[in-house]
N, C-alpha and C positions, 0 to 999 in steps of 0.2 A: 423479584429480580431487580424491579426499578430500584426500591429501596435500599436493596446492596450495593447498587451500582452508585446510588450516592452518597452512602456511607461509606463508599471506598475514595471518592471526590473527595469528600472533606480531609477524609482523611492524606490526603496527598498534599491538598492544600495545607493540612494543619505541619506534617512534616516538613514544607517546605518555606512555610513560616518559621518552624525553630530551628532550622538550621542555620537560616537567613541573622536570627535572633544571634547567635553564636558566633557566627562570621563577623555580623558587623563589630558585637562586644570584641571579640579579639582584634578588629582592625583599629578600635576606638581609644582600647585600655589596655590593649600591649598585652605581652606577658612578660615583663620585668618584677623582678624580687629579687629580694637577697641571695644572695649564691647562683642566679641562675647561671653565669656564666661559665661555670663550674664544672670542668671536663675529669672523670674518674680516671686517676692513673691504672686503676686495674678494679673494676667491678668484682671482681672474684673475692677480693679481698679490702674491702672499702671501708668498714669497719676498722680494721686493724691500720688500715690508712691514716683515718680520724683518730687514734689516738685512743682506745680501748678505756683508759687510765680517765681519760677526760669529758667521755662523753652516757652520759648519765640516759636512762632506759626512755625517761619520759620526753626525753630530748629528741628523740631519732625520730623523722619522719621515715617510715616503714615501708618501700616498698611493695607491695603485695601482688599477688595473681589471682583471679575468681578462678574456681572451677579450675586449678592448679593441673589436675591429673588429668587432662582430657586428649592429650598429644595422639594416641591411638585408640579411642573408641570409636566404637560402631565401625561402617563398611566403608573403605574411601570410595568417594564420589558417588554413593549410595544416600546413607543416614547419618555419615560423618559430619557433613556440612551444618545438621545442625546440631549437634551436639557439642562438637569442639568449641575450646574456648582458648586453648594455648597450643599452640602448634612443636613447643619444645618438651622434653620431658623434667622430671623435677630436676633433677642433676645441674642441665643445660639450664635451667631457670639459676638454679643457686647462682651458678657460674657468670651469670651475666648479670647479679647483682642482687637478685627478688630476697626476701629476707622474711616474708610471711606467704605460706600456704594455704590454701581452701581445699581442702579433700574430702569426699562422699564416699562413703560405704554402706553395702546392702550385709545383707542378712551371711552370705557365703564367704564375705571379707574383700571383694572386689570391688574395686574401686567403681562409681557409677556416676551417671547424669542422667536423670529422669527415669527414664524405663532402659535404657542404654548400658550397659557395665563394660569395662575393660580389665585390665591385670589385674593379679591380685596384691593387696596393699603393701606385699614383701617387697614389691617392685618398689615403690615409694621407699617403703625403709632402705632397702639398698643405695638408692641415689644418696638418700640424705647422711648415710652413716658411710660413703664412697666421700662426702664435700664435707664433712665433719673431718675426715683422718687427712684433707688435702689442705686443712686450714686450722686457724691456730686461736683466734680470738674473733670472729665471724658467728654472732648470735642469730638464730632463727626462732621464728611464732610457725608451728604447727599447729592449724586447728584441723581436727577428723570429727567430721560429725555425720551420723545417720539420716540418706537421703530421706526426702519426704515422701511419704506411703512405705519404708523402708522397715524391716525389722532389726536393731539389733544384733551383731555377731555376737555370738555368746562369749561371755570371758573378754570382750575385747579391751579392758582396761589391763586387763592382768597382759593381756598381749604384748600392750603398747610397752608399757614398764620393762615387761620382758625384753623386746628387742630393744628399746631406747637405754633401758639401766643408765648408770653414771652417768650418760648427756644432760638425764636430764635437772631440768631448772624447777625447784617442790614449789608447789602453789604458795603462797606467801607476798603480802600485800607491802612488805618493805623495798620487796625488787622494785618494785615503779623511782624511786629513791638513788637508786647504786648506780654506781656506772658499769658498764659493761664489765670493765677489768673483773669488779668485785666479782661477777657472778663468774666467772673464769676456774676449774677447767668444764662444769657445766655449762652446757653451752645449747639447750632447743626446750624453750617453753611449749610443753605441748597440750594445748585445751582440746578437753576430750567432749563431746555435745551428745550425749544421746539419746534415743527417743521415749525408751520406757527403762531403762537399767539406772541403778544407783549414781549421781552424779559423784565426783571428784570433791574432796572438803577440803578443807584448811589443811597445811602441812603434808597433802597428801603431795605423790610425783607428781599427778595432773593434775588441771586446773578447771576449774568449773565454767558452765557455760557463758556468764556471767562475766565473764573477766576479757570476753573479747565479744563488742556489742555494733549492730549497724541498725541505720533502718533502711531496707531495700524498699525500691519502689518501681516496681513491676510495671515499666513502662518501655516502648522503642520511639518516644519521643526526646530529643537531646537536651533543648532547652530546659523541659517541666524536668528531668533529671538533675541536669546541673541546677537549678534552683531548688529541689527539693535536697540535694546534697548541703548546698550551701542553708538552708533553715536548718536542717537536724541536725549541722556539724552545731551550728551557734548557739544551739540548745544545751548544746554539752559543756563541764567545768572546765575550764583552761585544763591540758594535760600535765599541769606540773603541779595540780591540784584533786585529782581522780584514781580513783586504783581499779583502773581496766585501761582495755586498749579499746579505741572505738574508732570503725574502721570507714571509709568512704570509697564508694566502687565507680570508677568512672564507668562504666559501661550501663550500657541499655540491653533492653531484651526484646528478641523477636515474639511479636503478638500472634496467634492462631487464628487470629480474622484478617490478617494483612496479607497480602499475595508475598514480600518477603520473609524466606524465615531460616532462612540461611544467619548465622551467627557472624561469620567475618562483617557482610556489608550493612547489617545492622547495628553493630557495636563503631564500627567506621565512622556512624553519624556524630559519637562524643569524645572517642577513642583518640584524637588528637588537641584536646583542649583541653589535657594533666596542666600544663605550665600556665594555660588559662585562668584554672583552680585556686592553683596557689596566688597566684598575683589577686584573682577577686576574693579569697579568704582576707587577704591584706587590706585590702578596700572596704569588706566588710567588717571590718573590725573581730575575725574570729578566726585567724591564723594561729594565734596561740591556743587552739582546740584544735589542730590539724595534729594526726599520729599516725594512720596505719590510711595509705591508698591507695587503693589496686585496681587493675584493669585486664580483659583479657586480651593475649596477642602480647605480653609486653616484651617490651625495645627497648634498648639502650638509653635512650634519650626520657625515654619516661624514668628509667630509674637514676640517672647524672641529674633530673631535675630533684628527685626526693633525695637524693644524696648532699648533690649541694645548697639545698636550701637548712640540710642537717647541719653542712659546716657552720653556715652561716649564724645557726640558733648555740652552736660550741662557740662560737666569736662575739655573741653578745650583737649581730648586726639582726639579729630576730628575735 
């Protein structure tokens, strides 16, 4: 008992060391960058804002959400609290700007989080092919990948293909190159991940695992996060040099030895330090490695900042 009770000390202390760490870097080093002042005339349609014609794939910093599909799982005010990661549904994400998805399925075709399931993934395709016919040159990154411990829907490529047909964008290594326009009227790269079924090839609709890459680092500490974000981004080839998207997650995760495990007040710890990101990519010399970054809970202002630091890299001030 003594020993937990000081393993749980330290651990207090260690969290309120790296929050401290992150407070003071933002009070020290700002969050200015290029574009940052940069308010979206309309998130809905922000893309086609920018200029479709002129803004080239490897160019966009990407918007994203973790754990995209999680608006209604589990029991509210039961086992909701920790499972949820976005409080909107996909739809309501497209809408306020997200531009890349993370979605889990089990074996039945329902979307899940851990041992947790909700809708089935029709629900997903409805929102996204409801914000496909409400918009015009607005490209999306769909990745679906089979949760972990999870088996497989059977068929579910043929699935995808089936309900996506014409949106979508064939796996092909020259997209990284084109500008949005080019790829127009497709318009939803969707990487399919799964856990024991034949992967996605060259030329195929989908895209292989491979083609959208991170490295997660399974911690509810803020600082060791944001710094291990910023080493694995600076690992990577500048994005106008690589044929994948490689993604950065501000968020943290609730630990099973920590008395928090609630997701909202855990992910709270790094969940406002996005415009932090990009200003210390800049500092670090590895902003031009920055493509796809997501967070759960996301807000407006997280995605006006990866929008306007996009204008800024179409302006040549990035």
């Amino acid at each position: 008992m003594g020993a937990e009770v000081s393993k749980q000390l330290e651990r207090r202390k260690a969290l309120s060391t790296e929050r401290k760490v992150l407070r003071d870097l933002n009070g020290s080093c700002g969050n200015q960058f290029p574009g940052c002042d940069y308010k979206t005339p309309d998130r809905k349609t922000w893309m086609a804002g920018l200029g479709p014609e002129n803004l080239r794939v490897n160019q966009v910093v990407w918007p994203g959400t973790h754990d995209s599909a999680t608006d209604r799982i589990g029991v509210p005010f039961v086992t909701r609290p920790f499972a949820q990661c976005q409080s909107l549904s996909i739809y309501r994400q497209l809408v306020r700007g997200v531009r890349v998805l993370d979605v889990r399925v089990q074996e039945d075709r329902r979307v899940c989080h851990g041992i947790l399931a909700t809708y089935k993934f029709d629900v997903v395709v409805q929102d996204v092919k409801r914000f496909l016919s409400e918009t015009e040159s607005e490209v999306i990154i769909l990745e679906v990948r089979t949760e972990f411990g999870q088996r497989d829907p059977p068929d579910f490529d043929k699935y995808l293909v089936e309900q996506l047909g014409d949106h979508l964008i064939h796996q092909d290594d020259r997209v990284f190159e084109r500008t949005l326009a080019e790829l127009l009227p497709r318009r939803v790269i969707c990487v399919w991940k799964p856990r024991n079924s034949a992967h996605p090839r060259g030329g195929d609709p989908l895209w292989s695992a491979g083609y959208l890459k991170d490295n997660w680092i399974d911690t509810d500490l803020p600082s060791t996060k944001f710094d291990s974000n910023l080493k694995h981004l600076a690992e990577q080839p500048p994005a106008s040099a690589r044929k994948y998207f490689y993604r950065v997650e501000n968020t943290v995760t609730a630990k099973a030895d920590n008395p928090v495990l609630c997701v909202r007040p855990v992910t709270a710890r790094i969940h406002g330090y996005a415009r932090l990101f990009i200003s210390q990519c800049i500092a670090n010399g590895c902003v031009d490695r920055l493509q796809v970054l997501s967070t759960d809970f996301i807000n407006e202002d997280f995605v006006d900042a990866c929008v306007g630091f996009t204008q800024a890299r179409i302006q040549g001030r990035a």
